[in-house]
C-alpha positions as CSV (number, residue, x, y, z in Angstrom):
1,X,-124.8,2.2,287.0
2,X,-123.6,4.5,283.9
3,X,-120.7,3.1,281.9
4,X,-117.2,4.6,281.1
5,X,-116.1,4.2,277.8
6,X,-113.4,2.1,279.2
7,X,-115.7,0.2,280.5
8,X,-117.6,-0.1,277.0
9,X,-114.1,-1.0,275.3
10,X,-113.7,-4.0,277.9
11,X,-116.9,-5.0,277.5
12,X,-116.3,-6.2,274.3
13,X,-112.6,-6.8,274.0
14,X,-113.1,-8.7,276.8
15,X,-110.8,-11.4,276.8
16,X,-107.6,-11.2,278.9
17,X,-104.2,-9.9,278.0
18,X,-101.3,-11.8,278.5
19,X,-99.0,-8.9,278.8
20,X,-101.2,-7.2,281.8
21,X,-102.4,-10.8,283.8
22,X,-100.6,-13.9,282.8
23,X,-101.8,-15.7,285.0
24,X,-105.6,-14.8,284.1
25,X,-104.7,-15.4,280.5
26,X,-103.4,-18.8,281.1
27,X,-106.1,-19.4,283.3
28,X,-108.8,-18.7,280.8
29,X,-107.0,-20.3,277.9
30,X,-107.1,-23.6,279.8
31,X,-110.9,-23.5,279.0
32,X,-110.3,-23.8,275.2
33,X,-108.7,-26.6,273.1
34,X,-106.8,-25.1,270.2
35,X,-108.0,-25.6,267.4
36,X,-105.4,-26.9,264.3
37,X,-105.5,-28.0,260.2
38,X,-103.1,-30.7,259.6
39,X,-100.1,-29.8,257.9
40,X,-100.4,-26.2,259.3
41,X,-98.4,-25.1,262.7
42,X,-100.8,-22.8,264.0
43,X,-103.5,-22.1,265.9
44,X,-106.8,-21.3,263.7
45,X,-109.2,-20.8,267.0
46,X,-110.1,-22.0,270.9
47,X,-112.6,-24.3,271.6
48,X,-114.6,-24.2,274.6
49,X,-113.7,-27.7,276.5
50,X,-117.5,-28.3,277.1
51,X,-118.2,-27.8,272.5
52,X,-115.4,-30.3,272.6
53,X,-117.3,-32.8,275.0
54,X,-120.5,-32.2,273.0
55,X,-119.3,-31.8,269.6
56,X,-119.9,-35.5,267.6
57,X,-115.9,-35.5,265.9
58,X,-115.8,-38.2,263.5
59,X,-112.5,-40.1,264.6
60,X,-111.7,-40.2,260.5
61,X,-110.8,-36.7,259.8
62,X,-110.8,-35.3,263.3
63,X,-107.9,-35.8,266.1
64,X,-109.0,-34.6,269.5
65,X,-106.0,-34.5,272.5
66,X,-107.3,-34.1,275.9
67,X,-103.7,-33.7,277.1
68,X,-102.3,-30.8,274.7
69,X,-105.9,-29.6,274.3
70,X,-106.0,-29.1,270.6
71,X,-108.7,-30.1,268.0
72,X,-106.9,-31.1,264.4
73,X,-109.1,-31.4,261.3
74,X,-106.6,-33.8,259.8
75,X,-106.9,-34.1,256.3
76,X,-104.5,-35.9,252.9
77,X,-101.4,-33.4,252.4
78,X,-102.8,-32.7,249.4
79,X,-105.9,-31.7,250.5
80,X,-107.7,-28.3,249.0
81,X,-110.0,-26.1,250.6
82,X,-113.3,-27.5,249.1
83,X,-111.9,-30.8,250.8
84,X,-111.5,-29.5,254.3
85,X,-114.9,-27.5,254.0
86,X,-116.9,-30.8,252.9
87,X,-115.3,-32.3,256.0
88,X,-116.1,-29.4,258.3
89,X,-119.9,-29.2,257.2
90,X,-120.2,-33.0,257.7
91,X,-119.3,-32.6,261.2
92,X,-121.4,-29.5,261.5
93,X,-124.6,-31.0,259.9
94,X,-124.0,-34.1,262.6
95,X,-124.5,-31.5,265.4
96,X,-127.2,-29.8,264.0
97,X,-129.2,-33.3,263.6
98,X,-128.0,-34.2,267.4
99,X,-129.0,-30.6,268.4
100,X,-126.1,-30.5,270.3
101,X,-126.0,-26.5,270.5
102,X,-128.2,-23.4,270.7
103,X,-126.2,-21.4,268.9
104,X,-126.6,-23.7,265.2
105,X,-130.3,-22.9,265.7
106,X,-129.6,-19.6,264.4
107,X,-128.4,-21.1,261.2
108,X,-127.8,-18.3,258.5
109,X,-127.0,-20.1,255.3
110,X,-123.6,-18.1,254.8
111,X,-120.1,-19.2,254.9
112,X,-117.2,-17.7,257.2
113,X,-113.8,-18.3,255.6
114,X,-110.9,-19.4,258.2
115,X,-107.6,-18.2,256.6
116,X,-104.2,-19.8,257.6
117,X,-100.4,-18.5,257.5
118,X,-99.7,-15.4,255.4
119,X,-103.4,-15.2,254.5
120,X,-103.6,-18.7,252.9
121,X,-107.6,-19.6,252.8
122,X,-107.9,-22.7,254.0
123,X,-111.8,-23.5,254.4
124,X,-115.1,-22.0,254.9
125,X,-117.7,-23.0,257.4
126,X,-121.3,-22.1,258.4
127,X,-121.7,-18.8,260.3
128,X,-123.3,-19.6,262.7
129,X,-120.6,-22.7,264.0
130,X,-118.0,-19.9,263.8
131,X,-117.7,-19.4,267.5
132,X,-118.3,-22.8,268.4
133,X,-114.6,-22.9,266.8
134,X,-113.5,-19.4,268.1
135,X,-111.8,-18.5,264.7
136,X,-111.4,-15.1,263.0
137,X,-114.4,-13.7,262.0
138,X,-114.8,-10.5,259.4
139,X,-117.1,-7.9,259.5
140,X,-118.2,-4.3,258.4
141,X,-119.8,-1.6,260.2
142,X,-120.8,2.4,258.9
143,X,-122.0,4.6,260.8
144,X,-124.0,7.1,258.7
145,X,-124.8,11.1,260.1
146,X,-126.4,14.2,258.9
147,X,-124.5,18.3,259.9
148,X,-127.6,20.6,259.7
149,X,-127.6,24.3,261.9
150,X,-127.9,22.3,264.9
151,X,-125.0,19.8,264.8
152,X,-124.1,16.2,264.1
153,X,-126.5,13.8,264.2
154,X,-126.0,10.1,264.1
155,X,-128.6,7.2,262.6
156,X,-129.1,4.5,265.0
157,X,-131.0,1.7,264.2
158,X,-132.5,-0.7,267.3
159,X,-132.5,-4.2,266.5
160,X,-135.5,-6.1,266.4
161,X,-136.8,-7.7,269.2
162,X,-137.2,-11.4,268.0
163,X,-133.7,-11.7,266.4
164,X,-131.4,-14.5,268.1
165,X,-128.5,-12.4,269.1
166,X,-128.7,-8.9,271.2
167,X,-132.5,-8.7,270.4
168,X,-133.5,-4.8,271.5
169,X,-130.4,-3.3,271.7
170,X,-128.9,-0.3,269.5
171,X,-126.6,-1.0,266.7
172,X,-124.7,0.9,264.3
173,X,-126.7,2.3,260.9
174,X,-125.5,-0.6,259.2
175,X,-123.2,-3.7,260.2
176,X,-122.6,-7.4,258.5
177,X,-120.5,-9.8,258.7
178,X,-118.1,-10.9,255.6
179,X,-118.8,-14.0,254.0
180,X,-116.1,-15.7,251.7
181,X,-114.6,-14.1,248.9
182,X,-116.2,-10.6,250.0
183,X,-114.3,-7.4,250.2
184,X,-115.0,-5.0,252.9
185,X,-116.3,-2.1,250.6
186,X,-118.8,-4.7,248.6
187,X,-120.2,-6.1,251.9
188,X,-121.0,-2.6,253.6
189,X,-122.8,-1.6,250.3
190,X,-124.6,-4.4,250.2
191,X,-125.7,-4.4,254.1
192,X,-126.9,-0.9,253.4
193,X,-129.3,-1.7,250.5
194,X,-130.1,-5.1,253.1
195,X,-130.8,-3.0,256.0
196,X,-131.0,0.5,255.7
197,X,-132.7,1.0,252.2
198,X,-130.0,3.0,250.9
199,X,-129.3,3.2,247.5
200,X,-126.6,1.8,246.1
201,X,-125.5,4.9,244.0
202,X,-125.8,7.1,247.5
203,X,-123.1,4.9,249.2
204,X,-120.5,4.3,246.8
205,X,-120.5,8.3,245.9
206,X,-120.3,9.0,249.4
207,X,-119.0,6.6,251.5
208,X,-115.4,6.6,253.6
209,X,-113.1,4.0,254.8
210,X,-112.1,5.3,257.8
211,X,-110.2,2.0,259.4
212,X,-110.9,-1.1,261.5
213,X,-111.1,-2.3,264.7
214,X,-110.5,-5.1,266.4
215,X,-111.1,-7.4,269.3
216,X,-111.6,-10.6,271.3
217,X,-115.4,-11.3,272.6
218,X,-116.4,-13.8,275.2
219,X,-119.9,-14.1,274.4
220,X,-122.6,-14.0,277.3
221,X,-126.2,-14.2,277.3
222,X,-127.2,-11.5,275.1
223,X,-125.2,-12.9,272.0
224,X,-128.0,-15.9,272.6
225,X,-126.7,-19.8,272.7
226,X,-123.7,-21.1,274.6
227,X,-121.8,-18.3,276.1
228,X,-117.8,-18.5,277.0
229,X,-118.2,-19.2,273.3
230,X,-114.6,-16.7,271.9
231,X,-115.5,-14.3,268.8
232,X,-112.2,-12.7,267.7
233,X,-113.6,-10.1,265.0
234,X,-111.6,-7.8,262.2
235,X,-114.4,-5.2,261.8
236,X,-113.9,-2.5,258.6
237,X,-115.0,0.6,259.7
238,X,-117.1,2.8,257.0
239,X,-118.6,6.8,257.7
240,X,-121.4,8.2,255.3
241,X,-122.4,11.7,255.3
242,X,-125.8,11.8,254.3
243,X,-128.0,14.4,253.5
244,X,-131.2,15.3,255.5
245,X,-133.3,14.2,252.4
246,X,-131.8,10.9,252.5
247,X,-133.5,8.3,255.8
248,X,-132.5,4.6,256.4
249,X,-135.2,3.0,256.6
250,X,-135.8,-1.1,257.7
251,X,-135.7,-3.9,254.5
252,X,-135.8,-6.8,256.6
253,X,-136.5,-8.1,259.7
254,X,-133.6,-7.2,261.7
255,X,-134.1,-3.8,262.4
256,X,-137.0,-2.3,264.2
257,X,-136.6,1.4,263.2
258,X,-134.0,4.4,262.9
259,X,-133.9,7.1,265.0
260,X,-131.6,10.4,264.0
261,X,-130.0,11.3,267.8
262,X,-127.6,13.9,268.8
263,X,-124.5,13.0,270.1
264,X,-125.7,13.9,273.4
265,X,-128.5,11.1,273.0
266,X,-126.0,8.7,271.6
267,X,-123.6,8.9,274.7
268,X,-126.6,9.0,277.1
269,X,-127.6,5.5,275.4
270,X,-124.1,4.3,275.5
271,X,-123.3,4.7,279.0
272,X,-126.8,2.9,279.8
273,X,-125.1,0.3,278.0
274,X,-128.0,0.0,275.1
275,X,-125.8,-0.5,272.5
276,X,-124.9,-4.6,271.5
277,X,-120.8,-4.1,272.5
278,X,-118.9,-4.1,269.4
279,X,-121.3,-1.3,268.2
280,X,-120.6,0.6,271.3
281,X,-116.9,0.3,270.1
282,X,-117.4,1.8,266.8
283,X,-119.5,4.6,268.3
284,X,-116.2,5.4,270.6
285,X,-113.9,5.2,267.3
286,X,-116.1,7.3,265.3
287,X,-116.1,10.2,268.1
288,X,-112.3,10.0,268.3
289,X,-112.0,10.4,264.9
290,X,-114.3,13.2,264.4
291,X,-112.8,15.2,267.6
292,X,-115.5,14.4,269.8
293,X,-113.5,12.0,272.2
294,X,-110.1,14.2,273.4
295,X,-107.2,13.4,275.2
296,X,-108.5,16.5,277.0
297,X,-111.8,15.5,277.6
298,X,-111.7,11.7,278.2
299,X,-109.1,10.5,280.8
300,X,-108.8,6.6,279.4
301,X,-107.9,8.0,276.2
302,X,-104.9,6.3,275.9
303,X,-106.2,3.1,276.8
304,X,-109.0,3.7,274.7
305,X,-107.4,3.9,271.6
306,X,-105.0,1.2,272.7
307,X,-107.8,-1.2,272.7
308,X,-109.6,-0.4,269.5
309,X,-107.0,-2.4,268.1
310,X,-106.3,-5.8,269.4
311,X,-103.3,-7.5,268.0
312,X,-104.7,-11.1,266.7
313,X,-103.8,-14.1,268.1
314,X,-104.7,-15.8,265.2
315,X,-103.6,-15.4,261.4
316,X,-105.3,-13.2,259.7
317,X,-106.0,-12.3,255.8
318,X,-105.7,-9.5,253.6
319,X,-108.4,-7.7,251.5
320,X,-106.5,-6.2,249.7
321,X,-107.9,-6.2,245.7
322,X,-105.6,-8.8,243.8
């Protein structure tokens, strides 16, 4: 059955709203434990209740309560973020060695930076554990296009087909996710050169923030591992005009080939649901922006844009260059 791109949008902000179902929201919460830093009033992410049954918490820095459903890393008052990230890694290694989760099989080596009140960075932890702990994760995405005689075209990569999450499917030119310390701009360049083969020099003469977009994933099969598993995502959104000269080409193993489609082709593949979801929602935001999506031509096009931009449960940081 084709897809809406309402139905795209939900898709990947897929977790319910408290303002339009409480009773769904409070429903699906109750399959989460909170997840909490000593000393720090807040929620930092949700925890599936069957990751906290499996998880191996070490009962001298973690506090787990079954009643309030909340998982506390509790630490010294005192304690810095190298601290808390030692501790965290500990209790991450443990589960790899038990092999207590699919999703740590796809180990990747970088760190994922969890940020507390008013932006405060608290710790780091593997990438791969991050939705095993549901917190805010940080990303980048560009979509890069060519305007010859016969229109805009758009180059869209397919993902290989032995990679761990959304193997197959159609992405956008170039994605990554943000490890710690990394500003937006420095990781899309850097995932370009990683993924696409384009030259440094090309993108930062040419490249344009154009915004983010955000949203709340319940992961299923395709994202490979656990699913339920919650993925609430700040992605930076970058455009690059390219000229026909200039092709993306693969530099590693996650991307099969790139294909130069037409818009036409790119909604055709959309509504056949080919793109990995959050891909499918920068596609929608980069066709609203460039007048392609219209109030007068797409009749969720209030709730569309609505949803591009989930409001964060969780706190969130700043990139801004200090």
């Amino acid at each position: 059955m084709s897809k809406s791109n309402l139905d795209l949008i939900r898709e990947c902000d897929n977790f319910p709203y408290y303002e339009d179902d409480r009773a769904a929201y409070t429903e699906n919460l109750s399959n989460y434990h909170a997840f909490h830093v000593s000393g720090y009033d807040v929620t930092l992410g949700y925890i599936l209740n069957d990751v906290v049954e499996k998880f191996p918490w070490s009962q001298a820095c973690w506090k787990v309560d079954s009643a309030a459903q909340t998982v506390t890393l509790v630490t010294s008052a005192d304690a810095n973020p190298a601290q808390r990230s030692k501790l965290v890694a500990q209790s991450i290694t443990e589960a790899v060695k038990l092999g207590c989760f699919e999703v740590l099989k796809g180990w990747r080596n970088e760190k994922y930076p969890v940020y507390g009140p008013g932006g405060e960075y608290l710790l780091e932890m593997e990438r791969s554990a991050s939705c095993l702990f549901g917190i805010v994760s940080y990303g980048a995405h560009m979509t890069g296009y060519v305007e010859d005689a016969t229109g805009l075209k758009l180059w869209i990569p397919r993902r290989a087909k032995n990679k761990q999450t959304y193997p197959g499917m159609l992405d956008n030119t170039v994605a990554g996710g943000m490890c710690t310390g990394e500003k937006p701009f420095e990781c899309i360049v850097r995932e370009a050169m990683e993924e696409a083969s384009l030259p440094e020099s090309v993108v930062r003469a040419s490249i344009t923030p154009v915004g983010c977009v955000t949203y709340t994933h319940v992961r299923d099969l395709r994202a490979g591992g656990e699913t339920g598993l919650l993925q609430p995502e700040v992605e930076y959104v970058y455009d690059l005009k390219l000229d026909p000269s200039v092709i993306p080409k693969p530099c590693d193993d996650e991307v099969e080939e790139f294909n130069l489609l037409s818009v036409s082709e790119v909604k055709e593949a959309l509504a056949r649901g080919e793109f990995k979801p959050n891909c499918s929602v920068i596609m929608i935001d980069f066709f609203i922006r460039h007048g392609i999506l219209t109030a007068e031509n797409e009749p969720d096009y209030l709730d569309i844009v609505a949803r591009l931009h989930r409001r964060m449960d969780h706190p969130t940081a700043s990139h801004c260059l200090k």
